[in-house]
Structures are given as structure tokens and as C-alpha cells.
Backbone as JSON, one array per atom type, in Angstrom:
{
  "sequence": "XXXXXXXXXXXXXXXXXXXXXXXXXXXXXXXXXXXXXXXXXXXXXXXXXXXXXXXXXXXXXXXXXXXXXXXXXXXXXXXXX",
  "N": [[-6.12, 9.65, 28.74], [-7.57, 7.08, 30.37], [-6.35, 4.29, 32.38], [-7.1, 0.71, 31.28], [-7.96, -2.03, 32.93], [-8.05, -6.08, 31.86], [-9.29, -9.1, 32.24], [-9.62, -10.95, 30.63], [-9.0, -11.1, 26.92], [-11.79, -11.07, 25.78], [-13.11, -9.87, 27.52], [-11.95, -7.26, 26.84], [-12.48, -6.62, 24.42], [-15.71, -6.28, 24.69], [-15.35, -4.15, 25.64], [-14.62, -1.94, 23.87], [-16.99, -1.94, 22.6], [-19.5, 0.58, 22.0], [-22.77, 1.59, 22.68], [-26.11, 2.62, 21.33], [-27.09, 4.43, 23.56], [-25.1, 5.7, 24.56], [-23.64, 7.88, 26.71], [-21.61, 9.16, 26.04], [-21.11, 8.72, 22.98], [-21.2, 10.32, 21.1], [-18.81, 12.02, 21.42], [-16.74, 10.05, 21.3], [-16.87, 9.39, 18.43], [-16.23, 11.94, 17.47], [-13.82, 12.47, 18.54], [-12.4, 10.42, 16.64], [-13.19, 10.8, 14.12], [-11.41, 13.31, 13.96], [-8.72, 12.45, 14.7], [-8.52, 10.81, 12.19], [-8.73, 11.96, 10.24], [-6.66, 13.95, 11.17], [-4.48, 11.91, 10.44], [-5.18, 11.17, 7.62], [-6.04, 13.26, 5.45], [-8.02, 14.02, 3.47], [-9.46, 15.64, 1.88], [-11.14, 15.46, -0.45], [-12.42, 16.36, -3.88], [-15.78, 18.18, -3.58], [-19.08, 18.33, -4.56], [-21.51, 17.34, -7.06], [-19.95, 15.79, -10.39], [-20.68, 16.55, -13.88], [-20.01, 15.15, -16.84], [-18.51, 14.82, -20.26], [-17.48, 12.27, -21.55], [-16.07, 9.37, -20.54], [-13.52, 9.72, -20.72], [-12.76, 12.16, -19.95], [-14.06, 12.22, -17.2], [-11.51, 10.76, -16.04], [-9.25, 12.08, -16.37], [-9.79, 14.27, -14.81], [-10.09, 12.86, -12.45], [-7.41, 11.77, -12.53], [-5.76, 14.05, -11.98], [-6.64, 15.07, -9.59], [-6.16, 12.81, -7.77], [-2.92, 12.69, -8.44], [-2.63, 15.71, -7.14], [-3.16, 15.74, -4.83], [-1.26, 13.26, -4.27], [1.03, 15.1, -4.75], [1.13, 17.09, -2.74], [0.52, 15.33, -0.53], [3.45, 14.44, -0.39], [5.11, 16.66, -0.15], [4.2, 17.58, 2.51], [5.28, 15.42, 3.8], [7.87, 15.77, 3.6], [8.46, 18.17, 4.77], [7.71, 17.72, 7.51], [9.76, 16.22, 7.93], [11.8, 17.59, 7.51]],
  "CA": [[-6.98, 8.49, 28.62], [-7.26, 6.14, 31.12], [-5.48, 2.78, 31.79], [-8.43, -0.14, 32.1], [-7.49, -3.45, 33.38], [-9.13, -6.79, 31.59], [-8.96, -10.6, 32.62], [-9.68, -11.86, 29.33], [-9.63, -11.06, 25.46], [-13.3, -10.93, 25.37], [-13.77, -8.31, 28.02], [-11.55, -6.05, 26.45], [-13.39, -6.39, 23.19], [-16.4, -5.52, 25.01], [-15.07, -2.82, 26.09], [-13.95, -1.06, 22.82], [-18.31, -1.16, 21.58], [-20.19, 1.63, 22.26], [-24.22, 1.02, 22.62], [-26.7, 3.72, 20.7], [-27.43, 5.67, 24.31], [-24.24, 5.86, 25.29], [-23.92, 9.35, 26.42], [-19.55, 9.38, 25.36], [-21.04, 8.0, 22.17], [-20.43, 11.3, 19.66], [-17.72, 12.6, 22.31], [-16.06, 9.43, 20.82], [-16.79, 9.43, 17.18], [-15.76, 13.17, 17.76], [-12.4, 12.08, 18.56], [-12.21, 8.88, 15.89], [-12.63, 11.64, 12.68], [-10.49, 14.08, 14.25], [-7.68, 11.52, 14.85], [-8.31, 9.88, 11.02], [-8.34, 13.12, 9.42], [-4.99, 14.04, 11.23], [-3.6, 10.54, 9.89], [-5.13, 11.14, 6.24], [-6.67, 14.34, 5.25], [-8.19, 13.53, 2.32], [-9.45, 16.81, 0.36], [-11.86, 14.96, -1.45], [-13.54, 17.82, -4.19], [-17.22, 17.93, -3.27], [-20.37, 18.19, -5.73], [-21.54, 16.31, -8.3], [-19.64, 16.68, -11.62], [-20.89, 16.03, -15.25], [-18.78, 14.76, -18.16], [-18.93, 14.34, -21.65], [-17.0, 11.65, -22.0], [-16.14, 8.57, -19.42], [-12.12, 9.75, -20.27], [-12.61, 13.38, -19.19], [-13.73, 11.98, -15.73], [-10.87, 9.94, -15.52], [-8.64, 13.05, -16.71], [-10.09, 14.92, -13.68], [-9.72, 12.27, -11.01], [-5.87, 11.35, -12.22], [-5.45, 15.39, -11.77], [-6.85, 14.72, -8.5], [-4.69, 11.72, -7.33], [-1.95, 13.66, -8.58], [-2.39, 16.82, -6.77], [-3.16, 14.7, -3.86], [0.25, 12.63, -4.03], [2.18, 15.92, -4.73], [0.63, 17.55, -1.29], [0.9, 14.46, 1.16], [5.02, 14.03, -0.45], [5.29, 18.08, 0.3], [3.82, 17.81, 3.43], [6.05, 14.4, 4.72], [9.48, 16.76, 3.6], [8.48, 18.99, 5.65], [7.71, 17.18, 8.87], [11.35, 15.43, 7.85], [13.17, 18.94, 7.52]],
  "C": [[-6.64, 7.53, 29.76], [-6.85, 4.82, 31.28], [-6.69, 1.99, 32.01], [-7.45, -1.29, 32.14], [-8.49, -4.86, 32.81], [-8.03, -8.07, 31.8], [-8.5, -10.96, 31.76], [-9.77, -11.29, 27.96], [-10.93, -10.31, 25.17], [-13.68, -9.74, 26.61], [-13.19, -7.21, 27.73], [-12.07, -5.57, 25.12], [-14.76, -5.98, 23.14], [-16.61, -4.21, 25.31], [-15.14, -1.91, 25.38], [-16.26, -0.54, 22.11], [-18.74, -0.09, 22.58], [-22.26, 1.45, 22.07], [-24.58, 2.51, 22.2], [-26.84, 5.04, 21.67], [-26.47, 5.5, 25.31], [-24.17, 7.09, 25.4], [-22.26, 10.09, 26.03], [-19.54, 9.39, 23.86], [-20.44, 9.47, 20.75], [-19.44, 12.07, 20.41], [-16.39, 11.67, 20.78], [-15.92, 9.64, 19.22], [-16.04, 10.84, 16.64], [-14.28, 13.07, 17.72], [-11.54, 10.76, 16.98], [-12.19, 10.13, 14.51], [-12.01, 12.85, 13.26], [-9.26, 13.27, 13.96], [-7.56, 11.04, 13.1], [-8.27, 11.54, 10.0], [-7.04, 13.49, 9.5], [-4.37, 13.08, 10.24], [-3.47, 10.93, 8.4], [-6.03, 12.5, 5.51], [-6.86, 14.58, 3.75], [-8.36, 14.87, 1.11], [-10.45, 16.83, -0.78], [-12.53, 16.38, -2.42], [-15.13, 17.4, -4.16], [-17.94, 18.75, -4.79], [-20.19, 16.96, -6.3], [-21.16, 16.87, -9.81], [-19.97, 15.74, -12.71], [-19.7, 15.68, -16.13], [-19.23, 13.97, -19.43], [-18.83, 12.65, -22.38], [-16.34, 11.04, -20.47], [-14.33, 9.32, -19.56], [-11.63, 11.13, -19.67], [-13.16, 12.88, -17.56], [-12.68, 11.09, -15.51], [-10.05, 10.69, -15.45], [-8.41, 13.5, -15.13], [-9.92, 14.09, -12.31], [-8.17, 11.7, -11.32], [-5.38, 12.64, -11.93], [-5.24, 15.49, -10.32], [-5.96, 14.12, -7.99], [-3.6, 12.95, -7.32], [-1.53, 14.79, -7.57], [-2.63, 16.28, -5.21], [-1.78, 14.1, -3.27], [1.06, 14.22, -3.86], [1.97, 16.91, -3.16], [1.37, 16.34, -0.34], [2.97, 14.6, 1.04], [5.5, 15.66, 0.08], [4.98, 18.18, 1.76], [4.8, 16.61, 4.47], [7.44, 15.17, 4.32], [9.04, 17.33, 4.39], [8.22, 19.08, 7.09], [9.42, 16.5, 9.16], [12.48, 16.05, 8.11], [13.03, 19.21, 9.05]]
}
């Protein structure tokens, strides 16, 4: 990546937008969920799910969490070892 040089505050904050026909513009975004996935790699489960009862979806998303926490803490030992 390259180094840029700015006077002021405000031209480096110009710097950072991106306009609709930029032609870097999904290069970038390209890079921005690559990079945030690395960071947090979420897992989310996809569809849409029914439930009988408001405490069986809550069941299923503390399962979630759960299996969630026990991954990322498995996965930071093992960058540690």
C-alpha cells in the first residue's frame, strides 16, 4: 500500500471516501470484507427458521453463541501455542 502525504486533517479524510464510479471502488470493498472476516469470522447459520415457541428460538441462538464462543477461545489457544 502506498504511503500518501496530507497537509491537513481534512484532506486526509477526503481521501479515505470513495465516489460511486470509482473504478478501485469493489477492488476496495473486496479487500474491507476480506480483512473483517479475517478479524471476526462470524459463521452466522443462514435461512429462515420457524419456532414454536419464542424460548425455543432463544434455546437455538444461546446454542449458537455458545458454539461460537467455544470456536473463537479454540481458535485464540491455538494461535497462542
Amino acid at each position: 500500500m502506498p504511503v500518501q502525504r496530507f497537509r491537513d486533517f481534512d484532506a486526509a479524510r477526503r481521501a479515505l471516501w470513495a465516489t460511486r464510479d470509482d473504478p478501485n471502488l469493489a477492488a476496495r470493498i473486496r479487500r474491507l470484507w476480506a480483512i473483517s472476516s479475517r478479524l471476526v469470522p462470524l459463521g452466522i447459520p443462514r435461512g429462515v427458521r420457524k419456532f414454536r415457541r419464542i424460548e425455543e428460538a432463544n434455546r437455538e441462538r444461546e446454542a449458537w453463541v455458545e458454539r461460537r464462543v467455544k470456536a473463537l477461545r479454540r481458535e485464540r489457544r491455538n494461535r497462542s501455542a
